[in-house]
N, C-alpha and C positions, 0 to 999 in steps of 0.2 A: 765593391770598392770601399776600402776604408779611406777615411778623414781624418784627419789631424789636423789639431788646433792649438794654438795658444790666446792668452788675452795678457793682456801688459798695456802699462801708463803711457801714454804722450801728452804733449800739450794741448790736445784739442778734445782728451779723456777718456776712457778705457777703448783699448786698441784689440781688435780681433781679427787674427790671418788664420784664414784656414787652408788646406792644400790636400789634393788628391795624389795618387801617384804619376799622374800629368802635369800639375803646376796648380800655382794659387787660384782656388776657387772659391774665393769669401775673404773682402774686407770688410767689414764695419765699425764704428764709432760709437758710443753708448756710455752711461752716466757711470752703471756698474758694471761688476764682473758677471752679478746673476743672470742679469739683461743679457748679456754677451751671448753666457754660455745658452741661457734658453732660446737664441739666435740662431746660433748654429745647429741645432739639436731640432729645433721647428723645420730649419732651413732643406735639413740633409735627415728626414722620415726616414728614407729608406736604404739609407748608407750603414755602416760601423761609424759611428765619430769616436774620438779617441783625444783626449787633451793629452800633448806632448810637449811642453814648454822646452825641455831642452831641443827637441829633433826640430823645431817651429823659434827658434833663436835667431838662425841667419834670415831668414825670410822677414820677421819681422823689423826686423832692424835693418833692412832696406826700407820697407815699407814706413818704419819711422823716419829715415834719412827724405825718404820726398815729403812725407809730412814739415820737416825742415826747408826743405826746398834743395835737397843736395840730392846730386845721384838720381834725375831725373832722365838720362840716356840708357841707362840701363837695363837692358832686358831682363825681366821676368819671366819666368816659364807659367804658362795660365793654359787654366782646364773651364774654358769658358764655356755654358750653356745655355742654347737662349735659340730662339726661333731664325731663322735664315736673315729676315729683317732686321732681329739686333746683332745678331754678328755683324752684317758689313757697318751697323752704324757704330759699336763696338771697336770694329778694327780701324773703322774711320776716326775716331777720334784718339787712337795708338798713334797716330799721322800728325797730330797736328803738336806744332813744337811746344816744347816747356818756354811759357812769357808770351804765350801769344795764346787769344781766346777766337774763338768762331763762332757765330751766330745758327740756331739750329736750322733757320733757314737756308744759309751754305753747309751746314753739314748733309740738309735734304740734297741741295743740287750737287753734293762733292757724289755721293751713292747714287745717283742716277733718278731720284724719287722728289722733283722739287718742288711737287705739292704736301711734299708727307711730313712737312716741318713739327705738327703736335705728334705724328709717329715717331718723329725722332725724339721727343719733348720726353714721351715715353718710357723709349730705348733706355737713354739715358739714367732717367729714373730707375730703371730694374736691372740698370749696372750692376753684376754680384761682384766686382774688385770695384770700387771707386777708389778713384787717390790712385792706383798702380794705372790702371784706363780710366785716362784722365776726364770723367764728364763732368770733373768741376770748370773744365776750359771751355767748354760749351755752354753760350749766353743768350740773351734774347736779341733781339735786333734793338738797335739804335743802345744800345750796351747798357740796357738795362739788367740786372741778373739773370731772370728765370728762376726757375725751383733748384731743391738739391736736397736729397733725401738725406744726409746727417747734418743740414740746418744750414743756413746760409752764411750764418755767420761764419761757421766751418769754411763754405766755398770762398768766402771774401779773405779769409786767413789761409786758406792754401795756395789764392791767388798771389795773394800780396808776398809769399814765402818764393814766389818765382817770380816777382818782379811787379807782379799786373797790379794796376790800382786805377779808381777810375772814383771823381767824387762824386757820383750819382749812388754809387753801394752805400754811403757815408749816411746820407741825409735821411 
């Protein structure tokens, strides 16, 4: 299966979508374009990757529009990989709406596992599209943040682009 890739600017700094012939299988965030590309290339050993900035145009520029906070209903086509456990926690958090966050102990009880809240902490974490499957919307209890694998500051600006703000991010 081949990969294709682009990397391009946003406001939260070099942007990388990548996509199978199923759908987006890699977002990430990163300082450069070197970072980016060695991202992808680490990520996907045993693929073809293939940088195609034109064919990887439209994808990203949705994917920058929710970075804005616009065009967050709109379906993505995604070629997601991950263990049986992150899929449902994965598809669980495709559920939960743009302006509203959930704590990962209701995302434990939303999938049926509501002891398995640092499994979902997890999940999360090894999100390969973050920003498209939103586990920046996923927070800790009593709304504190939790983690976010391209920097929190990221999550508290993707938040506040759909609305969510809370002054305990702040201090």
């Amino acid at each position: 299966m081949e990969i294709t890739y682009t990397v391009t600017d946003c406001r939260l700094g070099k942007l990388l979508v990548a996509s199978s012939t199923k759908g987006l299988c890699m977002v990430s965030i990163g300082k450069s374009e070197a970072e980016m590309e060695r991202k992808v290339h680490d990520h996907f050993r045993r693929e073809a990757v293939r940088r195609d900035d034109r064919g990887m145009k439209a994808a990203a520029a949705q994917v920058k529009a929710r970075i804005e906070g616009k065009g967050l209903d709109k379906k993505m086509p995604l070629d997601l990989r991950g263990t049986p456990f992150q899929m449902d926690v994965w598809k669980e958090m495709l559920r939960i709406p743009a302006g509203s966050t959930r704590s990962y102990g209701e995302m434990a009880k939303r999938i049926g596992r509501p002891k398995a809240y640092r499994a979902v902490a997890n999940a999360c974490g090894s999100n390969p599209v973050p920003i498209v499957v939103p586990c920046h919307r996923v927070v800790a209890s009593a709304g504190a943040l939790g983690g976010y694998g391209l920097g929190l500051d990221r999550k508290i600006s993707l938040l506040a682009a759909e609305g969510v703000s809370n002054p305990k991010w702040h201090s």
